[in-house]
C-alpha positions as CSV (number, residue, x, y, z in Angstrom):
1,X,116.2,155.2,59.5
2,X,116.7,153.1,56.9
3,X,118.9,149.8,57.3
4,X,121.6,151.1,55.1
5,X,122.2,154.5,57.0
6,X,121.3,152.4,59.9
7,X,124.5,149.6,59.1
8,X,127.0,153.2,58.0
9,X,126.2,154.8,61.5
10,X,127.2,151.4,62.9
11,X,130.5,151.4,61.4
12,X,131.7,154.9,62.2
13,X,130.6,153.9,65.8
14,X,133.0,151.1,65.8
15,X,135.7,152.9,64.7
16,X,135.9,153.9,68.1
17,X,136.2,151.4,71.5
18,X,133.4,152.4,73.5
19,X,133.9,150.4,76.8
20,X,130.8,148.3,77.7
21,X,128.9,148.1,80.8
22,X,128.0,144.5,82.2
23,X,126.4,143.2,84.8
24,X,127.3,140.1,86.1
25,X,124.9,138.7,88.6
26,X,126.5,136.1,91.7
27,X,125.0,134.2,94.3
28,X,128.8,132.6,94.6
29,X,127.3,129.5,93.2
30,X,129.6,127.0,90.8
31,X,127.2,128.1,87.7
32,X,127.3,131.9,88.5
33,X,131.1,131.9,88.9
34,X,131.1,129.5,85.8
35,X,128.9,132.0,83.9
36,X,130.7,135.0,85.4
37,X,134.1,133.8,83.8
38,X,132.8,132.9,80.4
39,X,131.7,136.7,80.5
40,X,135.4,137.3,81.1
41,X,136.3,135.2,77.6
42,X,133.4,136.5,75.4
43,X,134.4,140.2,76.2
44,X,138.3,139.7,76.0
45,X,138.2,142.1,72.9
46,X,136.2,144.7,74.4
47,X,136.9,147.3,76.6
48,X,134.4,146.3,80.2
49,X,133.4,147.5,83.5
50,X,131.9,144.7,85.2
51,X,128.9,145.8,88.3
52,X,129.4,142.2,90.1
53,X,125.7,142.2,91.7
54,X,125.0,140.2,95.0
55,X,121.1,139.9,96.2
56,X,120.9,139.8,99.6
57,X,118.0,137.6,100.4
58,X,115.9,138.7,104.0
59,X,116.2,135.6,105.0
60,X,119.4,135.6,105.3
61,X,119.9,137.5,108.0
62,X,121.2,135.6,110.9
63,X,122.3,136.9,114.5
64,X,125.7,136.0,113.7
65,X,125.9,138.3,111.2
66,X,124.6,141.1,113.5
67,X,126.9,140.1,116.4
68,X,130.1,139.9,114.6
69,X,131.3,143.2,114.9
70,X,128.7,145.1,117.3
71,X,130.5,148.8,116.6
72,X,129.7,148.5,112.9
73,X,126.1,149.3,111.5
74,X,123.8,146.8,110.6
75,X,124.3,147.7,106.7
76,X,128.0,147.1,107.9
77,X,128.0,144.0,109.5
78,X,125.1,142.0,107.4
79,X,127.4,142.8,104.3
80,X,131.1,142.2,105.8
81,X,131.0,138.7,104.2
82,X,129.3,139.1,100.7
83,X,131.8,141.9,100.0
84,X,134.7,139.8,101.5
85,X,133.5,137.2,99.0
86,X,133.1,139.7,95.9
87,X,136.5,140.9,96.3
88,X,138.2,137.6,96.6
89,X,136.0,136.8,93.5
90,X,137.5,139.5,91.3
91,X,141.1,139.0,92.8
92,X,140.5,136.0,91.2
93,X,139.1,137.3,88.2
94,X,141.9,139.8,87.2
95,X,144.5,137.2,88.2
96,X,142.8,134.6,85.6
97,X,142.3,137.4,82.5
98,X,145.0,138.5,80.1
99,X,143.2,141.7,79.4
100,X,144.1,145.1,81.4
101,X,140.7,147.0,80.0
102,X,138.8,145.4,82.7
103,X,137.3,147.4,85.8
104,X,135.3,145.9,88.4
105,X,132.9,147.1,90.7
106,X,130.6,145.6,93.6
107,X,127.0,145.9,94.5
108,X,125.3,144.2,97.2
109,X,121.6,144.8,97.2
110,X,118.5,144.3,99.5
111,X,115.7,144.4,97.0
112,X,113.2,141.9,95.0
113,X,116.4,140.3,93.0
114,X,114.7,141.9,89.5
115,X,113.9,144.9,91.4
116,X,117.5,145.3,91.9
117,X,118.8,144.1,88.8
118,X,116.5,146.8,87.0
119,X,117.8,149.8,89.2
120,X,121.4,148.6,88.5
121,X,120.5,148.3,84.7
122,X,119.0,151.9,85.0
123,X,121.4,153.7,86.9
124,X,124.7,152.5,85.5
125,X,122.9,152.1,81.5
126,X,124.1,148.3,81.6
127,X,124.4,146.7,78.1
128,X,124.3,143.0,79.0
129,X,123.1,141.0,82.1
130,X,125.5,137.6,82.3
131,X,124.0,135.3,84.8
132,X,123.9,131.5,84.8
133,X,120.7,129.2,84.3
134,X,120.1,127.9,87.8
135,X,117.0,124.8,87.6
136,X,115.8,123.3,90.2
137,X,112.7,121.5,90.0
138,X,110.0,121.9,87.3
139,X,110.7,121.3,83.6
140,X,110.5,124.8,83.1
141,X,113.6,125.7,86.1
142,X,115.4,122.2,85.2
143,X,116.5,124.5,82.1
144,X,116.6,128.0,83.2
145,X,115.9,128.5,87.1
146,X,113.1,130.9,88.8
147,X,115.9,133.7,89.1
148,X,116.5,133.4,85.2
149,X,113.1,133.2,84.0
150,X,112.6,136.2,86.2
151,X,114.7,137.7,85.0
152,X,114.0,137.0,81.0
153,X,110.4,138.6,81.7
154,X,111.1,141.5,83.6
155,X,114.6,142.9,83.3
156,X,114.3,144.8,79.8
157,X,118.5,144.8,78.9
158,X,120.3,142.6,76.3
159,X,120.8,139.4,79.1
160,X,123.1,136.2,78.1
161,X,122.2,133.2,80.1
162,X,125.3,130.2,79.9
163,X,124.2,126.8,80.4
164,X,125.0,125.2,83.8
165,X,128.9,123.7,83.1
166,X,129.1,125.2,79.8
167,X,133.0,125.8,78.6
168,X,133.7,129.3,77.0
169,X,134.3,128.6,73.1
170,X,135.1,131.6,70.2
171,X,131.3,132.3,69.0
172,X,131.5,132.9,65.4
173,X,128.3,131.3,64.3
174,X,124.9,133.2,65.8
175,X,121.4,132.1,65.4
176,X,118.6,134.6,65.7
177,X,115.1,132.6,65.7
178,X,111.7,134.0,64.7
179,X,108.3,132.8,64.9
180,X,104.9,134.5,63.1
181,X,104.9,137.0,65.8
182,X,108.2,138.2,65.6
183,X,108.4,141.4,63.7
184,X,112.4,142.6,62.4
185,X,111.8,146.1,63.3
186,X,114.6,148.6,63.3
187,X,114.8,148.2,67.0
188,X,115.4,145.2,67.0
189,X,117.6,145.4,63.8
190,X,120.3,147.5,66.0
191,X,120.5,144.8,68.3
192,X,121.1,142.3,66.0
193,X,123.9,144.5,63.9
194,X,125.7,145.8,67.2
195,X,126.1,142.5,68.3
196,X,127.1,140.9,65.0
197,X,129.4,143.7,64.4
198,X,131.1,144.0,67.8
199,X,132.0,140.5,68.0
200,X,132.2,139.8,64.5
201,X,130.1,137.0,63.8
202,X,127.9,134.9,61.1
203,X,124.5,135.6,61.3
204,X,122.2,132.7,61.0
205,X,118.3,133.6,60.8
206,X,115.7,130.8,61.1
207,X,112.4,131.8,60.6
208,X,109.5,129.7,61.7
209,X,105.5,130.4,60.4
210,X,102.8,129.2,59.2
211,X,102.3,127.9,55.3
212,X,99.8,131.3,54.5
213,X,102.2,133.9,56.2
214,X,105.2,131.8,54.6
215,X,106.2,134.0,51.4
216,X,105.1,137.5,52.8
217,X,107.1,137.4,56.0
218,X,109.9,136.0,53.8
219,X,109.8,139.0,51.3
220,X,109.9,141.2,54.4
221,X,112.5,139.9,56.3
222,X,114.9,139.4,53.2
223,X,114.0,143.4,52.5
224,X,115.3,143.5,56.1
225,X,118.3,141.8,56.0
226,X,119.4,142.4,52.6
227,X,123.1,144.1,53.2
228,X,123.6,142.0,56.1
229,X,126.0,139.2,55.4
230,X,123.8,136.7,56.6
231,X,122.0,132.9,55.8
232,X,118.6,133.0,55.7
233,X,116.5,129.6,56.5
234,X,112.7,129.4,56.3
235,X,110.6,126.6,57.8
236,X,106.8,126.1,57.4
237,X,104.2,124.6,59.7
238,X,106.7,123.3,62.2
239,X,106.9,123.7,65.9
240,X,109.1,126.2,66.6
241,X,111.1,124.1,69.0
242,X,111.6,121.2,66.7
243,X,112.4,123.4,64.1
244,X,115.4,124.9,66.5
245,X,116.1,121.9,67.5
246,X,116.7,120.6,64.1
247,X,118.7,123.8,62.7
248,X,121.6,123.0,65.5
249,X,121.8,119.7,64.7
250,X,122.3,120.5,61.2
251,X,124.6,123.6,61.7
252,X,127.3,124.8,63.8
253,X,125.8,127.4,66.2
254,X,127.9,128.8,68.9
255,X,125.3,131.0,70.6
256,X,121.5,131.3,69.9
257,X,119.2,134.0,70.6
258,X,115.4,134.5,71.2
259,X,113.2,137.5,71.1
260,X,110.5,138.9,73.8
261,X,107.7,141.1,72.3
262,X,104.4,141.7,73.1
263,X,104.0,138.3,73.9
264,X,105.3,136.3,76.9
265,X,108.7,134.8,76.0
266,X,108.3,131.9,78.3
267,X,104.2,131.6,77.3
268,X,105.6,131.2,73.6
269,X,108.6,129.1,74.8
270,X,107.3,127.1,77.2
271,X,103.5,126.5,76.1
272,X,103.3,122.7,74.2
273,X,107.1,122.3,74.1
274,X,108.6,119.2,75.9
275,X,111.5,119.5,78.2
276,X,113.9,117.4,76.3
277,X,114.1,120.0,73.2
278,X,114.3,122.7,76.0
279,X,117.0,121.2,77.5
280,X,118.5,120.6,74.0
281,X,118.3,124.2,72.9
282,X,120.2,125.4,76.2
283,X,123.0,123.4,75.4
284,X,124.3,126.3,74.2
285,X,124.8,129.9,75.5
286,X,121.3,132.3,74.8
287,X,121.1,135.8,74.1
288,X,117.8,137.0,75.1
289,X,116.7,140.3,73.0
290,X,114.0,142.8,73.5
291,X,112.7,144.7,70.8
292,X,110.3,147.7,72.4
C-alpha cells in the first residue's frame, strides 16, 4: 500500500470513534497510580476501556491470606485484597475524570508478569500498555525498572512508559528517533500516522547515521514521509543519545518515541550510553513502537 492510500484509509477510519483498548498495568505503587492517571488525561478525547492488570507474585502468598475467609477458595481468598484495591482504585478513577466514555475492567493474574501481560494483550487485542518506569538499582533500572525493560523486550503492543513523578501535560509535539538500523517500513508507518492522527500532533523525526549512509537513508525517508506534515532533522556521525539529548534541549518535545526491530532495543539503548543522558531522555513520557 502506498503511503498516500495508506494516509486516505486513515482518515475515513477516523471519521468514526473506534473505542480503544488499554492496558494499564498496577502494583498500587505511587508511579503506577501516577502513570495510570496520566493514561486517564492522554485518552480524555478518546473513547477507552481500561483492563487494570494486577500480577500476583508467588511469593506473596501468605497464611493470612488463606485463613481469612476459610469457606472461600484459595483463588477466592488470595485475591479478596488486590480486587478490593482495584476497585477502590477505579472508584477513584471515575470520580477524578470528566469523561463518561470510560469502562473499566479488572484482572488479577498468577503468571510470569510478561507472560500475563502478553495473554491480556492477546486476548482482549490491547492497543497500548501504560505502565510506569519503576528503577531500582543499576543504571539501566534507575531509568526504567526490571518490570519495564521486561516489558519493552518482550510484550510486542504499542507500550507508553511515564517517568516516575511526571505531571500529565497536552502532547502536541512528538519525536520519533531513528538510528542506521531503523528502516520506515509501512508497518511501522501506520503506527506513526494512527498515533499522530488520533491525537493530533506535530511530528518531529530525528534521524541519526553514519556520514556514508547519510544522503541515501535521507532520500528514503523523505520519500517516506513526504505528505506527512512533519520536520525532518538529520544528524551525522553522532551518538545516538547525545544526538537525542541535544534535539530536546533545542526543541519542545512533549512525548518521544523509540523503535525495536531486529535488534535489541535495550542492546542499542543501553550499549556505550551513560546514565545521565538516559536519565535525561526519560524526562519525558516514551512511546515504545514495534515495527514486525
Amino acid at each position: 500500500m502506498s503511503l498516500q492510500l495508506l494516509i486516505s484509509f486513515r482518515n475515513f477510519k477516523y471519521k468514526i470513534m473506534i473505542m480503544k483498548k488499554i492496558l494499564l498495568l498496577t502494583d498500587f505503587s505511587k508511579n503506577a497510580t501516577n502513570a495510570i492517571r496520566y493514561a486517564m488525561q492522554f485518552f480524555e478525547s478518546e473513547k477507552c476501556t481500561f483492563y487494570i492488570l494486577y500480577v500476583h507474585k508467588i511469593s506473596g502468598y501468605v497464611s493470612d491470606d488463606l485463613l481469612m475467609s476459610p469457606k472461600d477458595s484459595i483463588h477466592d481468598s488470595i485475591t479478596k485484597k488486590p480486587k478490593e484495591k482495584l476497585n477502590a482504585l477505579i472508584e477513584k478513577l471515575k470520580n477524578e475524570t470528566k469523561t463518561n466514555d470510560y469502562q473499566f475492567e479488572i484482572l488479577i493474574d498468577f503468571d510470569v508478569f510478561t507472560d500475563a501481560i502478553n495473554q491480556v494483550v492477546k486476548k482482549f487485542s490491547i492497543d497500548f500498555v501504560i505502565m510506569g518506569s519503576n528503577g531500582v538499582s543499576n543504571v539501566k533500572e534507575v531509568v526504567f525498572g526490571s518490570n519495564t525493560i521486561n516489558v519493552i523486550e518482550k510484550v510486542n503492543c504499542k507500550t507508553i512508559v511515564i517517568p516516575s513523578n511526571y505531571s500529565f501535560s497536552p502532547v502536541k509535539q512528538f519525536l520519533v528517533s531513528l538510528n542506521t538500523e531503523d528502516n520506515l517500513n509501512n508497518s511501522l508507518l501506520e503506527h506513526i500516522i494512527d498515533f499522530v492522527k488520533d491525537f493530533k500532533l506535530k511530528l518531529h523525526i530525528l534521524r541519526i547515521t553514519s556520514e556514508n549512509d547519510a544522503s541515501h537513508i535521507s532520500l528514503q525517508d523523505k520519500e517516506r514521509i513526504a505528505l506527512l506534515d512533519s520536520k525532518y532533522h538529520l544528524v551525522e556521525g553522532v551518538p545516538i543519545d547525545h544526538a537525542v539529548s541535544s534535539y530536546l534541549q533545542t526543541n519542545t518535545i512533549d512525548m518521544t518515541a523509540f523503535i525495536t526491530q531486529d535488534k535489541s532495543f535495550l542492546k542499542r539503548l543501553f550499549s556505550a550510553s551513560p546514565g545521565k543522558e538516559l536519565k535525561s531522555r526519560m524526562k519525558l513520557p516514551l512511546l515504545v513502537l514495534h515495527s514486525h
